[in-house]
C-alpha positions as CSV (number, residue, x, y, z in Angstrom):
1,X,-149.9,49.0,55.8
2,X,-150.4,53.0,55.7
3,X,-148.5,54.7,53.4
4,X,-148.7,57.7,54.8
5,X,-145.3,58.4,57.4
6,X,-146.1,59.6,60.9
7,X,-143.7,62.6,60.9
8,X,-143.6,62.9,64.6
9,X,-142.8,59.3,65.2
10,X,-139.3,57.8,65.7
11,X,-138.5,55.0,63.5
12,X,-140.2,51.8,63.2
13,X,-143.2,50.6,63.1
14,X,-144.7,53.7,64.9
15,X,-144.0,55.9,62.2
16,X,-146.7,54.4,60.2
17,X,-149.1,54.5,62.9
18,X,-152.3,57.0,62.1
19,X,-152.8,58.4,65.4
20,X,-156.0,60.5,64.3
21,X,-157.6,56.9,64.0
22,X,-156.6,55.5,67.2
23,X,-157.8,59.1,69.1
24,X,-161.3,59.1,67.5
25,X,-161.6,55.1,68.8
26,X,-160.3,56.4,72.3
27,X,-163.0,58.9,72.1
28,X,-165.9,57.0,70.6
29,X,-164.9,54.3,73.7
30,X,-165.2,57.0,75.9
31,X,-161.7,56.6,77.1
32,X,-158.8,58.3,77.8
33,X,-155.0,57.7,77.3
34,X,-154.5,58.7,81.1
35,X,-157.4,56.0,81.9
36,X,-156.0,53.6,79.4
37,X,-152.9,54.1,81.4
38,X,-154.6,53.8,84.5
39,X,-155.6,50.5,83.3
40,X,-152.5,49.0,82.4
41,X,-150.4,50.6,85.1
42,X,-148.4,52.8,83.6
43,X,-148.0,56.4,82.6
44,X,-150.2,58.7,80.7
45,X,-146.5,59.6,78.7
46,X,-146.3,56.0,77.8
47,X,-149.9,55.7,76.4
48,X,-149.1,58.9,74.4
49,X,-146.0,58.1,73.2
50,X,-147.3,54.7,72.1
51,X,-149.9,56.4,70.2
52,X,-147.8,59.1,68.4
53,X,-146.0,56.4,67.6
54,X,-142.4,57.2,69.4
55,X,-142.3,54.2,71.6
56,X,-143.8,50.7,71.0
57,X,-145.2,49.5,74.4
58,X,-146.4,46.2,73.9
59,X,-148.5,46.7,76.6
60,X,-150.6,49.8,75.3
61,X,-150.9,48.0,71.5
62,X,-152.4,44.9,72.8
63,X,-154.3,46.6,75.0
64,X,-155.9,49.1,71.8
65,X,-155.7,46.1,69.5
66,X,-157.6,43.5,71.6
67,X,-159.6,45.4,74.1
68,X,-160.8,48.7,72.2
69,X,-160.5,46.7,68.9
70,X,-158.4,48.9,67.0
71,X,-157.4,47.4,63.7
72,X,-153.4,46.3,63.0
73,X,-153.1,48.7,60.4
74,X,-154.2,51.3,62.3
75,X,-152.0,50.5,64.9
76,X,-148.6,49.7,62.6
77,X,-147.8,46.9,64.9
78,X,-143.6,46.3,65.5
79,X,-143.3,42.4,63.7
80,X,-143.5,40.3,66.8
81,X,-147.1,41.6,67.8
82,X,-147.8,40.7,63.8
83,X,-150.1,37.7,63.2
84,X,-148.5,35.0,60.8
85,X,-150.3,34.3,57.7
86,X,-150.3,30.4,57.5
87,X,-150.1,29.3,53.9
């Protein structure tokens, strides 16, 4: 997990996320947040919050984790979207 605290973020998991990353992968995909939003049916506000970390659509992260391939650190995932180590 980043050390590094996402100072615009609310609390949570969000406040670790590194938005910089996740922006550059939007943009090397050649997609938006408003497309990504498109996509998924909800509002460009949404996406953007997701990313800046103030909200934690599950929606948006799944979609960035499994579709644009955007690693879970990157992302800072809340604990139920975390996979489980077996042992």
């Amino acid at each position: 997990m980043h050390n590094t605290m996402n100072v615009y973020a609310g609390r949570g998991p969000g406040r670790y996320r590194d938005t910089w990353a996740i922006r550059k992968s939007l943009d090397l995909a050649g997609v938006t947040m408003a497309e990504v939003g498109r996509r998924l049916g909800l509002t460009p506000q949404t996406v953007s919050d997701t990313v800046r970390g103030r909200k934690n659509s599950r929606q948006v992260l799944r979609y960035l984790l499994e579709e644009l391939e955007i690693s879970a650190e990157v992302l800072s995932l809340p604990d139920d979207m975390q996979v489980k180590e077996e042992a």
